[in-house]
C-alpha positions in Angstrom: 0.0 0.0 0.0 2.8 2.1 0.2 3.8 4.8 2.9 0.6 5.7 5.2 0.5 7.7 8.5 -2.2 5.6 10.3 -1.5 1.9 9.2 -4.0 0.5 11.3 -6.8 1.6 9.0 -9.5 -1.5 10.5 -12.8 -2.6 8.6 -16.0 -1.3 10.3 -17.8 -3.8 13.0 -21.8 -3.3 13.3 -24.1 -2.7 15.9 -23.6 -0.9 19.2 -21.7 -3.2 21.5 -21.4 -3.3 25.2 -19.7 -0.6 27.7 -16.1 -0.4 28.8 -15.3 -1.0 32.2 -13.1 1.7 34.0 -9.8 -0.5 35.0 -7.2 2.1 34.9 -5.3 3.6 38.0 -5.7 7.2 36.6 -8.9 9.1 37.9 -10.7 8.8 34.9 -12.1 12.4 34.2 -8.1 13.2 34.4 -7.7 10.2 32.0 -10.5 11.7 29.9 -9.7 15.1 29.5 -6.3 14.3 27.9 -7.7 12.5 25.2 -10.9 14.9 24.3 -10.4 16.6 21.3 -12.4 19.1 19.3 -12.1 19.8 15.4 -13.7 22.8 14.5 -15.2 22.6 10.8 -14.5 25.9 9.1 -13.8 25.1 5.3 -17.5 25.0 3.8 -17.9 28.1 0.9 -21.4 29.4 2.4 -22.5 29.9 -1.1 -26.2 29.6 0.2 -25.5 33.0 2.7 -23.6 35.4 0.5 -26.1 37.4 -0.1 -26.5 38.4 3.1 -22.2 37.9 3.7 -21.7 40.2 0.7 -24.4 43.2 2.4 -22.7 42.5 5.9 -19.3 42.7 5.0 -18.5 43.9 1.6 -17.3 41.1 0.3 -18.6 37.3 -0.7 -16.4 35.8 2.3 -17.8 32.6 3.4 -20.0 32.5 7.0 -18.0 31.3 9.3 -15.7 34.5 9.3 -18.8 36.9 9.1 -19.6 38.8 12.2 -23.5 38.1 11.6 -25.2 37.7 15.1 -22.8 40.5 17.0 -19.4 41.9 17.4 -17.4 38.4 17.1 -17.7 36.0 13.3 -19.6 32.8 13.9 -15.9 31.0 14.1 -14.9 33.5 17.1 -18.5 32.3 18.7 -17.3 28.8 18.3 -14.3 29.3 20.1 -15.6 30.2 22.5 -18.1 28.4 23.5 -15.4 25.2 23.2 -13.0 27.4 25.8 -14.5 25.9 28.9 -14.6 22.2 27.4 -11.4 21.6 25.5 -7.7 22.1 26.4 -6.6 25.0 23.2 -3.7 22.6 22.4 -6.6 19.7 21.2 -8.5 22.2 19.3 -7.9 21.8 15.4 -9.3 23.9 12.8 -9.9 22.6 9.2 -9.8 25.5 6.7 -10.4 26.0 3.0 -6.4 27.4 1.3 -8.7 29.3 -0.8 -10.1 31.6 2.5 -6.9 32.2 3.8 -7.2 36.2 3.8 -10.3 35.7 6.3 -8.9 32.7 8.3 -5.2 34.1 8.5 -6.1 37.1 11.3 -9.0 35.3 12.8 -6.6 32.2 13.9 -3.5 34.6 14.4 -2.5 32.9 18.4 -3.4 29.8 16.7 -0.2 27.2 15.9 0.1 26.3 12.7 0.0 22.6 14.0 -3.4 23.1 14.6 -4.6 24.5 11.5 -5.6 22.0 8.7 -5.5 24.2 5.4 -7.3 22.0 2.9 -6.3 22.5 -0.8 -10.4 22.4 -1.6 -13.7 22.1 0.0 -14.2 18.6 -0.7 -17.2 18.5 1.7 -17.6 17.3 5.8 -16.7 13.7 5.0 -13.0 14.6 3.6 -12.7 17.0 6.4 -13.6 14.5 8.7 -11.2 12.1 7.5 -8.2 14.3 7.3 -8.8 16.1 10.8 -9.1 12.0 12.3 -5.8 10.8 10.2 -3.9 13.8 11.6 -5.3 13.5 15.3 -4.2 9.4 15.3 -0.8 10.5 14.8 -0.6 12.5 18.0 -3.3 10.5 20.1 -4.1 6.8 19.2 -7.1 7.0 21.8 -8.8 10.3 20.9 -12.1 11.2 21.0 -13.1 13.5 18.9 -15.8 16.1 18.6 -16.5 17.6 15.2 -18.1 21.0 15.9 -19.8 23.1 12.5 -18.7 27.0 12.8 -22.5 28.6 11.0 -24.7 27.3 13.6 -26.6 29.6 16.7 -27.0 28.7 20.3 -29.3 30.7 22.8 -27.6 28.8 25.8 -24.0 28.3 25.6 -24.0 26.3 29.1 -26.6 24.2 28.0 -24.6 23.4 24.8 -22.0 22.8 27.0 -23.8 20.1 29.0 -24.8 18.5 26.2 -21.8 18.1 24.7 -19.9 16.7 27.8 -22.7 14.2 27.8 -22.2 12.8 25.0 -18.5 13.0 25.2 -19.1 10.8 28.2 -21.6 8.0 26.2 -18.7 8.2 23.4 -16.1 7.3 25.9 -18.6 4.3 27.3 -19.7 2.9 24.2 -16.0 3.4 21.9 -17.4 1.5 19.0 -20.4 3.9 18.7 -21.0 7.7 17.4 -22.8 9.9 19.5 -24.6 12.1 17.5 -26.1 15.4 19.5 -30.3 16.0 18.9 -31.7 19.1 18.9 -35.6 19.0 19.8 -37.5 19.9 16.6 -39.6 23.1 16.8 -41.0 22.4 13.8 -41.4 19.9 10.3 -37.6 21.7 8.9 -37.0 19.9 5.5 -33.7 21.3 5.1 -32.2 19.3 8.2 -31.1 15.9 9.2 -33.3 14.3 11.3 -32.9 11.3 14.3 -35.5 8.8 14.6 -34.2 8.0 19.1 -35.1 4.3 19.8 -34.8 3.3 23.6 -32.5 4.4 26.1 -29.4 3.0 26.9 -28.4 4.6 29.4 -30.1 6.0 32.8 -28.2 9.5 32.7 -29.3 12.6 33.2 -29.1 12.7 29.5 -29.4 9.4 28.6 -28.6 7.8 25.8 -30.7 6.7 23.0 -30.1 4.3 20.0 -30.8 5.4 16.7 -33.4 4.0 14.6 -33.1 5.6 11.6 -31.5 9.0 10.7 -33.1 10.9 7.3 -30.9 13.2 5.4 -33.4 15.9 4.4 -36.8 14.6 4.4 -39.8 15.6 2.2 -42.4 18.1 3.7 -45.1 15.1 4.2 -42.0 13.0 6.4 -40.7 15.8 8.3 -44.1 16.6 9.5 -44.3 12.8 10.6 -41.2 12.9 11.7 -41.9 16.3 14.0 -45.3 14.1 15.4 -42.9 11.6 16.3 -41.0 13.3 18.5 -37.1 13.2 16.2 -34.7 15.3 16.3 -33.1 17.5 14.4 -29.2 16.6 14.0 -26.8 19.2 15.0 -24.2 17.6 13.2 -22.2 17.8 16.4 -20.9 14.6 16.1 -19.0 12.8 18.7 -16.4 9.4 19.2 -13.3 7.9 18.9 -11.1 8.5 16.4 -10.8 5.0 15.6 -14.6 4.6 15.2 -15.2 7.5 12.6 -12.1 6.3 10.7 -14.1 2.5 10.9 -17.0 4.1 9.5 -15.0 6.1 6.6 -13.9 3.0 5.4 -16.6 1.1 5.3 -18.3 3.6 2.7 -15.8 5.4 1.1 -12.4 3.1 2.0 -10.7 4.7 -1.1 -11.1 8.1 0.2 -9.7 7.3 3.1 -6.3 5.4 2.0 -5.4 8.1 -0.6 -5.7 11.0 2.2 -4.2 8.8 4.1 -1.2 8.2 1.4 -1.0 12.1 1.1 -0.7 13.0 4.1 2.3 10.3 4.3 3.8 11.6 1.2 2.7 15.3 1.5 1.3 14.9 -1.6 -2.3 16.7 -0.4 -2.8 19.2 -3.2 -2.6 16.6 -5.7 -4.8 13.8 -4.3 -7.6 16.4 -3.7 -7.6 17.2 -7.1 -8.7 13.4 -7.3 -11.0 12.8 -4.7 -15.0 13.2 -4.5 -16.8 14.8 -2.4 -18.0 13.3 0.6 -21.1 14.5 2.4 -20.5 12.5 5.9 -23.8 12.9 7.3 -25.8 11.3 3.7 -22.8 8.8 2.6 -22.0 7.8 5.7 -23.9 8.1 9.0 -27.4 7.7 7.4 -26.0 4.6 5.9 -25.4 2.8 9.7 -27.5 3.9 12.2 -26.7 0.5 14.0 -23.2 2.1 15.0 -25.4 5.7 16.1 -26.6 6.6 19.2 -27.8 9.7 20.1 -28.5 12.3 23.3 -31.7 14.8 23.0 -30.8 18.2 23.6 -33.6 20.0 24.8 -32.8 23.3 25.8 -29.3 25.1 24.0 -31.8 27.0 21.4 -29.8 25.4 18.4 -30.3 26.3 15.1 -28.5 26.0 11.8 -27.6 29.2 9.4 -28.4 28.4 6.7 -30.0 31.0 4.7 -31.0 34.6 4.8 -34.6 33.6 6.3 -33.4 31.8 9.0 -30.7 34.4 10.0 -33.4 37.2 10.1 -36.2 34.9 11.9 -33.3 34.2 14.6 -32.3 37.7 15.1 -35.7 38.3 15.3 -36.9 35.6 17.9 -34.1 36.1 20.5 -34.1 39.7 20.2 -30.8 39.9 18.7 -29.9 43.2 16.4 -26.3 43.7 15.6 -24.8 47.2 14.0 -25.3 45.9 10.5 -29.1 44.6 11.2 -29.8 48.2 12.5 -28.0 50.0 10.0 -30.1 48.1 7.2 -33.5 46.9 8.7 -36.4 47.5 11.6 -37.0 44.0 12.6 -40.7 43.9 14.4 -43.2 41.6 15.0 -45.9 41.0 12.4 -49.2 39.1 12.5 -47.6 36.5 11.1 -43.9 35.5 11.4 -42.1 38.9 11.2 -41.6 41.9 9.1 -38.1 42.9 7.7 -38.4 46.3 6.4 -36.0 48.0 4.8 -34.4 51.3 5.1 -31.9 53.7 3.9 -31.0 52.3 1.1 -33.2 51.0 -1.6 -30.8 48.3 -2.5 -31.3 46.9 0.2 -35.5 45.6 -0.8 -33.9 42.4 -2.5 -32.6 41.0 0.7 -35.8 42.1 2.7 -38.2 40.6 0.6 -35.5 37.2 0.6 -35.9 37.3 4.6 -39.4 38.1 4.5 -41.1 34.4 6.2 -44.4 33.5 7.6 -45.0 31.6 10.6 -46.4 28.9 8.8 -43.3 28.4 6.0 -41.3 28.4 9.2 -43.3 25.9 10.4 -43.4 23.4 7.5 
């Protein structure tokens, strides 16, 4: 196979298997913590936002380094809400080479060791599988916490909790991925959704098998879906490095071994100019939910940026108006969903009237 960096790559086992036992001398939240590592996916082009991007900051920068919901870019609002849960040395960011003018200043007291500058945006599952295949070669046990940089949170504790939950069910079932649920609000046709099956687990947050995960239903399912009581997935994604890499391989094995191979080599530019994209939650996840489980977060206020509507129905609903929002629009309250009216500028009507929602598209 030639030179590799991880040479243990292992075939993907099925089903979610029993809980380790805690035999080690080492207090184990100590143990733990050493090995808890977050990766911070910041390399996606935001092509659906740039509308809004461009009016915000000038310029058709991608999301994640656009100061949309305050002072801070979304990526600064990751950061820190991971401050309090991960040590900074085992926190890894996986950039696009292509946004280096935005990402350069906003990771300035980052090392460089920590910085994964892909040569393109070959979707989550390549970034996935580069961030793991660089982690196993400083931490053979890692568990990993992939974290997306475009989404909100009203309650940063509460995200917090969540996450350290299922941190905890990762590190108790190895051979599983924990998968973080957001309680739907409503039948959302442009999420992933978690069908929970029983508990596993007697937790505060306990865990929940997975009984079937759909990758952007219809209107007609996410509205059965919503009945049902699934959950929206965060893509906040959570296990040992070993496990994702299993999973990788089992769907898109020659992915994996020619990343794998350039990294070795540090031949990257060129094997990217080879590889497909990989969407990790559709070619990958939903294809196992026997290795998924899942813990229902109820109260961190996610929700996903992913277009002009949403952004302007969140600022709205939490009461959230940042200098540009104020600059542009009145946000008010309608009689149904909310108004966005424009001002100052008449250039400004085409993003209004793209904002512009009632409470019944927002509710499916």
């Amino acid at each position: 196979m030639g030179k590799t960096v991880y040479p243990d790559l292992t075939e993907a086992s099925s089903g979610v298997r029993a809980p380790v036992e805690e035999t080690s001398a080492v207090t184990p939240s100590v143990r733990r913590s050493r090995h808890r590592w977050a990766v911070v996916l910041a390399g996606g082009d935001g092509t659906r936002l740039q509308s809004l991007t461009l009016k915000i900051a000038g310029d058709a920068r991608p999301k994640q380094f656009c100061s949309i919901l305050g002072a801070e870019s979304l990526l600064g609002q990751t950061r820190a809400r991971l401050e309090s849960l991960f040590h900074l040395d085992r926190q890894l960011f996986v950039v696009t080479r292509a946004h280096e003018t935005y990402y350069r200043d906003e990771l300035r007291n980052v090392d460089n060791s920590r910085i994964i500058p892909q040569p393109l945006n070959r979707g989550t599952g390549v970034a996935v599988a580069v961030a793991l295949l660089n982690i196993l070669q400083r931490d053979a046990d890692a568990v990993v916490v992939f974290v997306p940089c475009d989404h909100y949170y009203s309650d940063a504790e509460a995200f917090g909790r969540a996450v350290r939950s299922a941190m905890s069910g990762a590190e108790q079932y190895p051979d599983s991925i924990v998968l973080l649920g957001a309680e739907a609000r409503y039948a959302e046709v442009e999420y992933g959704w978690i069908e929970p099956g029983s508990a596993i687990s007697d937790a505060p947050m306990p865990l929940l098998r997975v009984n079937r995960f759909w990758e952007k239903p219809s209107l007609l399912q996410a509205r059965e879906l919503l009945c049902r009581g699934c959950l929206w997935n965060t893509f906040v994604t959570i296990g040992h490095a070993r496990t994702f890499l299993d999973l990788l391989c089992s769907q898109v094995p020659n992915v994996v071994l020619s990343i794998d191979k350039a990294l070795a080599e540090d031949e990257l530019e060129a094997a990217y100019q080879l590889i497909p994209s990989v969407d990790l939650s559709g070619q990958v996840l939903a294809l196992q939910p026997r290795r998924l489980l899942t813990v229902r977060d109820t109260t961190s206020g996610w929700a996903d940026l992913g277009s002009p509507t949403r952004v302007m129905d969140i600022l709205a609903r939490n009461n959230i108006q940042p200098a540009w929002s104020r600059d542009e629009f009145t946000l008010s309250p309608g009689t149904s969903g909310h108004r966005y009216q424009a001002r100052r500028d008449n250039t400004r009507q085409d993003l209004a009237a793209a904002a512009s929602t009632s409470e019944e598209d927002l509710q499916g």
